[in-house]
mmCIF file of the N, C-alpha and C atoms, coordinates in Angstrom:
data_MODEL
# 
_entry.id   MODEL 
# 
loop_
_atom_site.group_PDB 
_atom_site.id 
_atom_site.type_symbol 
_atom_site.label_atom_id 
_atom_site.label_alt_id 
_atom_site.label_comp_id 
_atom_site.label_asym_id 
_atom_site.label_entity_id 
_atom_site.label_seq_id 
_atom_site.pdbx_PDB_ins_code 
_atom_site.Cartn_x 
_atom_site.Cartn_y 
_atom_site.Cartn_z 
_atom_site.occupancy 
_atom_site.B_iso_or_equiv 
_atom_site.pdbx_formal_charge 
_atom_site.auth_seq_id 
_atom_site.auth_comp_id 
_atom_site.auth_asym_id 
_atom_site.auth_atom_id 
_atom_site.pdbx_PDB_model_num 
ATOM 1   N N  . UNK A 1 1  ? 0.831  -1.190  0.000   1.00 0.00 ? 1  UNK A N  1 
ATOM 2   C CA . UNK A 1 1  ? 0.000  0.000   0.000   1.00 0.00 ? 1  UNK A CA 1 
ATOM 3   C C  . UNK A 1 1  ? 0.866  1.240   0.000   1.00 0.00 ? 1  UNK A C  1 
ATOM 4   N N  . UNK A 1 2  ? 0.482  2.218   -0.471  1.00 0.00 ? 2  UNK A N  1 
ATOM 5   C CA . UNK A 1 2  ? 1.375  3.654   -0.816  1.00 0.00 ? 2  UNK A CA 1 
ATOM 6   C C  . UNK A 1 2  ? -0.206 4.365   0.096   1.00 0.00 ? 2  UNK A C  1 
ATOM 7   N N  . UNK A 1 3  ? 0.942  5.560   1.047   1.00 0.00 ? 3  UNK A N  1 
ATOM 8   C CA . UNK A 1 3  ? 0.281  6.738   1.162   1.00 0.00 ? 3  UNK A CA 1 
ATOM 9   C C  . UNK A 1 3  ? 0.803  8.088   0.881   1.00 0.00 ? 3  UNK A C  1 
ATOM 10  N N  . UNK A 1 4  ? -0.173 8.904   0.425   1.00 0.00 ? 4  UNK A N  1 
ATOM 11  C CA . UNK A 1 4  ? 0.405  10.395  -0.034  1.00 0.00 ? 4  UNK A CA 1 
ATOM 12  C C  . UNK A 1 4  ? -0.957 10.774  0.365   1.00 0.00 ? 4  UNK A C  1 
ATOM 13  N N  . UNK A 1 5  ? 0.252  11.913  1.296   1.00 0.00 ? 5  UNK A N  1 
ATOM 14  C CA . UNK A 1 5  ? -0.598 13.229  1.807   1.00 0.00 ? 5  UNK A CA 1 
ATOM 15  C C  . UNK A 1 5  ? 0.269  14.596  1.264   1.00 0.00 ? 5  UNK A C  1 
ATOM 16  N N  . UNK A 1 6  ? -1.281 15.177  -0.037  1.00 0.00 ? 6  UNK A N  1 
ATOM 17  C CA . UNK A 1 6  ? -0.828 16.538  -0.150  1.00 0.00 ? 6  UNK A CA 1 
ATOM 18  C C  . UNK A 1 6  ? -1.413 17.814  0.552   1.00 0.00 ? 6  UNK A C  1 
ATOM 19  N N  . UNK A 1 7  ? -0.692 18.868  0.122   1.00 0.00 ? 7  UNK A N  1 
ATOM 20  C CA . UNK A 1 7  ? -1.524 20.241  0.659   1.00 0.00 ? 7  UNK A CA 1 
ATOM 21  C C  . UNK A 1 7  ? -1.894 20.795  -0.525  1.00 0.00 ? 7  UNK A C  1 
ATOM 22  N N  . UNK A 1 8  ? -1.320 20.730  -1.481  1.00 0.00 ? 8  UNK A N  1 
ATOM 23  C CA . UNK A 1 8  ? -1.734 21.414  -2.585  1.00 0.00 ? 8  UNK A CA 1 
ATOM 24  C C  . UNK A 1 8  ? -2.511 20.341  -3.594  1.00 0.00 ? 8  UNK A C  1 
ATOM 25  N N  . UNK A 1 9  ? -3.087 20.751  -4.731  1.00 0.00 ? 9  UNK A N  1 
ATOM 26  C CA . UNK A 1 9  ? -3.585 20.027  -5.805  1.00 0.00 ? 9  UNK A CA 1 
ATOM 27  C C  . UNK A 1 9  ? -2.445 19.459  -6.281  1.00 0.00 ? 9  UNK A C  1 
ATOM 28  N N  . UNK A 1 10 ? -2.743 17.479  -6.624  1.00 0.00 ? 10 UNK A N  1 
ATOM 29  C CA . UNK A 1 10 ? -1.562 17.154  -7.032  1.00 0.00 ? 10 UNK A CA 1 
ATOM 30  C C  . UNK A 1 10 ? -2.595 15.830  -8.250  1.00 0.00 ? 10 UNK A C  1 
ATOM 31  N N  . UNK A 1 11 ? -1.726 15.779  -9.133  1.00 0.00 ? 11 UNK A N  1 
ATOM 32  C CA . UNK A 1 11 ? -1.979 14.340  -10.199 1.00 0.00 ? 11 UNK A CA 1 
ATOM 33  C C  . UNK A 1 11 ? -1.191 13.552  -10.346 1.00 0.00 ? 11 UNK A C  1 
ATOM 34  N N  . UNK A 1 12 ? -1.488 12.225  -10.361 1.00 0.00 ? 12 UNK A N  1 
ATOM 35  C CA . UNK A 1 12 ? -0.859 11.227  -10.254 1.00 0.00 ? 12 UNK A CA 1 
ATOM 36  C C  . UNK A 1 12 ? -1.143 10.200  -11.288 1.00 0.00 ? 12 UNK A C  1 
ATOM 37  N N  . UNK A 1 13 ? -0.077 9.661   -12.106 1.00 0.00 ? 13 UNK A N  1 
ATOM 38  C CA . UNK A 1 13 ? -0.191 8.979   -13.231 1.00 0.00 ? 13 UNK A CA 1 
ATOM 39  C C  . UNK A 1 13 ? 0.411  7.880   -13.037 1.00 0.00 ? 13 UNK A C  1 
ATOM 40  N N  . UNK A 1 14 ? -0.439 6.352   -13.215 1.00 0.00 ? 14 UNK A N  1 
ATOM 41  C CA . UNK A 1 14 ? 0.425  5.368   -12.803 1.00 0.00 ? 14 UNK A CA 1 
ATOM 42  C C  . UNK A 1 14 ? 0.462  4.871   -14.108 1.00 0.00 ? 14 UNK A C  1 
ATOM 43  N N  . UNK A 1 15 ? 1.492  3.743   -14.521 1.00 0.00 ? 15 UNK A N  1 
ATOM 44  C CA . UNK A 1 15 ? 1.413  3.171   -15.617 1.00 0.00 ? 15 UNK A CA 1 
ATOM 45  C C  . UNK A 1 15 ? 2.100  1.486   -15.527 1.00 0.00 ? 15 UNK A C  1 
ATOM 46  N N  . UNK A 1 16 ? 1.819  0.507   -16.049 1.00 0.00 ? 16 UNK A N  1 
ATOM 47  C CA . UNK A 1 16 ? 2.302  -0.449  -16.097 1.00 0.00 ? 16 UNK A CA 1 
ATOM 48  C C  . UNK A 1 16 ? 2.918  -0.903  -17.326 1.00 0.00 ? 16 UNK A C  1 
ATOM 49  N N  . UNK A 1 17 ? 3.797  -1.762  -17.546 1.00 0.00 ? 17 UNK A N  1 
ATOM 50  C CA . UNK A 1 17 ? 4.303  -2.258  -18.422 1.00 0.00 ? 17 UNK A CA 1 
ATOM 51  C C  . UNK A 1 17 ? 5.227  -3.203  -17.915 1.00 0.00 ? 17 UNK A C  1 
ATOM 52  N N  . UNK A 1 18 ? 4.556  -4.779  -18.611 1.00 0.00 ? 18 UNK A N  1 
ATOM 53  C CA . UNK A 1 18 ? 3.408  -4.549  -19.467 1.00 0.00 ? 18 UNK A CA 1 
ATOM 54  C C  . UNK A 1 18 ? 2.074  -3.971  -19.181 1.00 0.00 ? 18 UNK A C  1 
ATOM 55  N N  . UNK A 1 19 ? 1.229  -3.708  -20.383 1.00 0.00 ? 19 UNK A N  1 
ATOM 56  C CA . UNK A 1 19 ? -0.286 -3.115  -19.984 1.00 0.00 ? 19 UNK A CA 1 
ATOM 57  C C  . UNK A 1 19 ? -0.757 -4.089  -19.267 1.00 0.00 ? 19 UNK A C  1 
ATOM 58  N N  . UNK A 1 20 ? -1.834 -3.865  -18.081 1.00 0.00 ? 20 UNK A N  1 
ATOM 59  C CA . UNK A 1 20 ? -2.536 -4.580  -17.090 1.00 0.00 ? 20 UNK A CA 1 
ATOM 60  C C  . UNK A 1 20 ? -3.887 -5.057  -18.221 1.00 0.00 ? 20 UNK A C  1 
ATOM 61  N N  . UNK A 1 21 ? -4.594 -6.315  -17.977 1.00 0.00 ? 21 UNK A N  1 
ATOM 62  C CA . UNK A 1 21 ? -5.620 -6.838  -19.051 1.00 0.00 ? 21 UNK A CA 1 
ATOM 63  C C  . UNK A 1 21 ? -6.878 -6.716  -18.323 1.00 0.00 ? 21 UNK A C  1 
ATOM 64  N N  . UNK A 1 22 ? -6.733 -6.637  -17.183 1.00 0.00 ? 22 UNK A N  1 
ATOM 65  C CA . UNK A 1 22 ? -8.121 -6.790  -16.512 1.00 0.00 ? 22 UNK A CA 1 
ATOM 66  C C  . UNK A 1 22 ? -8.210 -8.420  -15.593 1.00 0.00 ? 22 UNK A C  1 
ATOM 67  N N  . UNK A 1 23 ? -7.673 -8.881  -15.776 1.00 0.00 ? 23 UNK A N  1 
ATOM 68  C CA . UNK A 1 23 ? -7.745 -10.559 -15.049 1.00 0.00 ? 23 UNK A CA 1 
ATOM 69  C C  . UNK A 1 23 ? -6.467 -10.191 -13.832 1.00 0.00 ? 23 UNK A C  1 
ATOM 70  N N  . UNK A 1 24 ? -5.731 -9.754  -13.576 1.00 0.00 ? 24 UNK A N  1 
ATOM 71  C CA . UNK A 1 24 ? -5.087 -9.562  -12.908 1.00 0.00 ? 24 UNK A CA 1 
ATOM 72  C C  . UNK A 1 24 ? -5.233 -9.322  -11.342 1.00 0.00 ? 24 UNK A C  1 
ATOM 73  N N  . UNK A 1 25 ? -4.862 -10.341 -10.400 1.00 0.00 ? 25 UNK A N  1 
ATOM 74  C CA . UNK A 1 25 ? -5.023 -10.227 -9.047  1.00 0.00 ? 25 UNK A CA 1 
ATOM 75  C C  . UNK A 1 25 ? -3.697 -9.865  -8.188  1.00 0.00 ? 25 UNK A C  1 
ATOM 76  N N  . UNK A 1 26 ? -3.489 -9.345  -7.014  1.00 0.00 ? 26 UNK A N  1 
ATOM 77  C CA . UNK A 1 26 ? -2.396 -9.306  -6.315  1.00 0.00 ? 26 UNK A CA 1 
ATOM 78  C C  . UNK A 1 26 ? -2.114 -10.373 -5.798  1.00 0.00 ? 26 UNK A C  1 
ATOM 79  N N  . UNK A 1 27 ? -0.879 -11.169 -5.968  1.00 0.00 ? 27 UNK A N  1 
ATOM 80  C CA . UNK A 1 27 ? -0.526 -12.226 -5.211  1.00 0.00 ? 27 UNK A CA 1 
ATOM 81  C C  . UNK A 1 27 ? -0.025 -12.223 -3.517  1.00 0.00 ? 27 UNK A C  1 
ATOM 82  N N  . UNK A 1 28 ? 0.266  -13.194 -2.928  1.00 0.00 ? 28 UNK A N  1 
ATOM 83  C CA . UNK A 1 28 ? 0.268  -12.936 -1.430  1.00 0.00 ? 28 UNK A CA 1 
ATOM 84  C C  . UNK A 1 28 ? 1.310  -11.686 -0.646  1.00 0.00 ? 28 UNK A C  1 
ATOM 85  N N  . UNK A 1 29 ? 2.060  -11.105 -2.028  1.00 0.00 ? 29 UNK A N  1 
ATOM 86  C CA . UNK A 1 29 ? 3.462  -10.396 -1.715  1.00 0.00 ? 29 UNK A CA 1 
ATOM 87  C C  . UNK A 1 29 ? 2.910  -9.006  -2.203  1.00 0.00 ? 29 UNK A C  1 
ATOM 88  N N  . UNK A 1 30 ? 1.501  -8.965  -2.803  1.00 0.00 ? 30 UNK A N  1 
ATOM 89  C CA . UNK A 1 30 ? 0.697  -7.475  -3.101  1.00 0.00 ? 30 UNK A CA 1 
ATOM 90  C C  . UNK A 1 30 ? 1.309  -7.088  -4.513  1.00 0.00 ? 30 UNK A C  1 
ATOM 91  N N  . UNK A 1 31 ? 2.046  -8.001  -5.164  1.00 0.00 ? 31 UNK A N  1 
ATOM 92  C CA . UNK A 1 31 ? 2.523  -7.939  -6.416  1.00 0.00 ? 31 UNK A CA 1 
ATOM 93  C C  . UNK A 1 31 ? 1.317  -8.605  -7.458  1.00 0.00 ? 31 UNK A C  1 
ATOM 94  N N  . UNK A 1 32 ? 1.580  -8.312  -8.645  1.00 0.00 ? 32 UNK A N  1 
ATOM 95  C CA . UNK A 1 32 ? 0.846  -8.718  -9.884  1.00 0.00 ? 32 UNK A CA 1 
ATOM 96  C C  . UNK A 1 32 ? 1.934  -9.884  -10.942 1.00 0.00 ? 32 UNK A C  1 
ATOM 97  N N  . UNK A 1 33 ? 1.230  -10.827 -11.054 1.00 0.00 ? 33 UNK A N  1 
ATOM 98  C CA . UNK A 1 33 ? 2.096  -12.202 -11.444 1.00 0.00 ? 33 UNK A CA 1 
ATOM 99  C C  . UNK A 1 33 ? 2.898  -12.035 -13.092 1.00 0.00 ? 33 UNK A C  1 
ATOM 100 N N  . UNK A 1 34 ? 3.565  -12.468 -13.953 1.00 0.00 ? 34 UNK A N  1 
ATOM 101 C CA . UNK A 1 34 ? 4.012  -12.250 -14.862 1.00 0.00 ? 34 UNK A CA 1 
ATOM 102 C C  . UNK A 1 34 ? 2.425  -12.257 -16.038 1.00 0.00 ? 34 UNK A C  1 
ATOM 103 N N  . UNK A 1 35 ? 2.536  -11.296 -17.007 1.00 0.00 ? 35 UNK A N  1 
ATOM 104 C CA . UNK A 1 35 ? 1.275  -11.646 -18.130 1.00 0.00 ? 35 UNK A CA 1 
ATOM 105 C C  . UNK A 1 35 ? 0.834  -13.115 -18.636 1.00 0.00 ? 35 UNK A C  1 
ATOM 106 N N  . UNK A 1 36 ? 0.247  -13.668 -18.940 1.00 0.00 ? 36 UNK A N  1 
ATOM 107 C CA . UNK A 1 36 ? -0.007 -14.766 -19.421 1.00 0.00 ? 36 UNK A CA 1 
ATOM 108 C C  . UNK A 1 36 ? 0.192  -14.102 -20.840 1.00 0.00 ? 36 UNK A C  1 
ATOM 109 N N  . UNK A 1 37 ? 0.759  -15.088 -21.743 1.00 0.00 ? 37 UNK A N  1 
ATOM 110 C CA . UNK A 1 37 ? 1.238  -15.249 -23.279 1.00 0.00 ? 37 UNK A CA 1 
ATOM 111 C C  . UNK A 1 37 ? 0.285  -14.502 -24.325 1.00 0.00 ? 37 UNK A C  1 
ATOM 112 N N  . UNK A 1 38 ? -0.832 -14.731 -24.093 1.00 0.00 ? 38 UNK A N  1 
ATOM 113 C CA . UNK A 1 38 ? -1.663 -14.280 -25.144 1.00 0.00 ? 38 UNK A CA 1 
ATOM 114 C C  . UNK A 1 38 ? -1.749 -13.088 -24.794 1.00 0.00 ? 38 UNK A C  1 
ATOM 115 N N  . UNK A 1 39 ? -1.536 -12.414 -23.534 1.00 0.00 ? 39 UNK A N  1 
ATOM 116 C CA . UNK A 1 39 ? -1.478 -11.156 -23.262 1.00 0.00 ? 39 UNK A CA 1 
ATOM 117 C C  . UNK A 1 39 ? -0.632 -10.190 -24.053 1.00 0.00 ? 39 UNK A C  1 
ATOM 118 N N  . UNK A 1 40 ? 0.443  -10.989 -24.872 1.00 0.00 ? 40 UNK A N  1 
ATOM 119 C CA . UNK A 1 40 ? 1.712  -10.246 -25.046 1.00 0.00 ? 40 UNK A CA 1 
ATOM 120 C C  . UNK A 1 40 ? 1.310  -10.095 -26.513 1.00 0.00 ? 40 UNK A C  1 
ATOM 121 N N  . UNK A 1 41 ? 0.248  -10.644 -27.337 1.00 0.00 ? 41 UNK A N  1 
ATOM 122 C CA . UNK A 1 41 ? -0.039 -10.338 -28.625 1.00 0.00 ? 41 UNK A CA 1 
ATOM 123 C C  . UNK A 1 41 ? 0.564  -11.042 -29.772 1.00 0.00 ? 41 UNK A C  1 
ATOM 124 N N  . UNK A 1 42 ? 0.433  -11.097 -31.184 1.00 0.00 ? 42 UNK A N  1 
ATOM 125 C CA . UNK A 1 42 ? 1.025  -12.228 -31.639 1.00 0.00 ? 42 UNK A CA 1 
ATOM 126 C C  . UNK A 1 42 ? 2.729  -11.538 -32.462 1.00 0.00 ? 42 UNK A C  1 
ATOM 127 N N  . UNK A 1 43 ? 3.355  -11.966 -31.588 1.00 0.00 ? 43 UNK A N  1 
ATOM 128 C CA . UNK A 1 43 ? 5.077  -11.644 -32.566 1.00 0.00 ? 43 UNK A CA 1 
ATOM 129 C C  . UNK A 1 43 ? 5.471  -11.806 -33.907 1.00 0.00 ? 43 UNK A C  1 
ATOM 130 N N  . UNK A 1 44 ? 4.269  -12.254 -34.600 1.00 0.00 ? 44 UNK A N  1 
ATOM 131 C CA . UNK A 1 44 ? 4.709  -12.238 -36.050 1.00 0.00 ? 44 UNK A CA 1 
ATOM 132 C C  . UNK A 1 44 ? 3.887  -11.764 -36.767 1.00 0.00 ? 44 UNK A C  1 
ATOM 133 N N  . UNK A 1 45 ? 2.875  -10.547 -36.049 1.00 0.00 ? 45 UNK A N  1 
ATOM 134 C CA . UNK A 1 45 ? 1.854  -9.932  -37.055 1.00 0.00 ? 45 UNK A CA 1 
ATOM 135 C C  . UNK A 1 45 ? 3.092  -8.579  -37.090 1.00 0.00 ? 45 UNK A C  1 
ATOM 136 N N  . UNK A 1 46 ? 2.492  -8.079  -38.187 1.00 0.00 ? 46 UNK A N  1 
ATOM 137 C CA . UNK A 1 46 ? 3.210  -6.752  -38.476 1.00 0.00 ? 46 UNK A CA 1 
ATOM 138 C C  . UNK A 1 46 ? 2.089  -5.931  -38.561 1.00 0.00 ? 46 UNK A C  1 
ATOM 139 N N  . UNK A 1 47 ? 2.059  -4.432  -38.621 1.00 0.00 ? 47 UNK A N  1 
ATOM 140 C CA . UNK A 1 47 ? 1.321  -3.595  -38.827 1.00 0.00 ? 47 UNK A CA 1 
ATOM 141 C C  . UNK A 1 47 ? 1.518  -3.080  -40.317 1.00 0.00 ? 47 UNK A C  1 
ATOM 142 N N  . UNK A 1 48 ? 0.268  -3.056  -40.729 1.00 0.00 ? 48 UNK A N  1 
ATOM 143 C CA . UNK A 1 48 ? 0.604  -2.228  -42.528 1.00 0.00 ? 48 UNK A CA 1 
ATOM 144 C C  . UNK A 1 48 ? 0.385  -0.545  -41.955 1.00 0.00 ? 48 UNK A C  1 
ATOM 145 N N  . UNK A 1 49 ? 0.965  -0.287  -43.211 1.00 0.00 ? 49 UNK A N  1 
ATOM 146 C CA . UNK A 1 49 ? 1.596  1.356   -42.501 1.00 0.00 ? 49 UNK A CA 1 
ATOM 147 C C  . UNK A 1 49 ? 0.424  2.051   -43.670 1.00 0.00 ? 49 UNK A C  1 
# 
């Protein structure tokens, strides 16, 4: 758990990477487990430009 106490107006931007999918639970250490595979997308599509 994180605490922050401000006095002034403050924003806070978290980000993960990899992106979080939504299935994701904290394990007993309050950590998030490695992605599962299909999470990671397919390595041999390419994008047409």
């Amino acid at each position: 758990r994180h605490t922050l106490k401000v006095k002034e107006d403050f924003h806070c931007i978290c980000v993960f990477n990899p992106p979080v999918t939504g299935r994701e639970d904290h394990d007993e250490n309050g950590v998030y487990p490695p992605p599962e595979p299909e999470a990671w997308g397919d390595p041999q599509r390419t994008e047409e430009a």
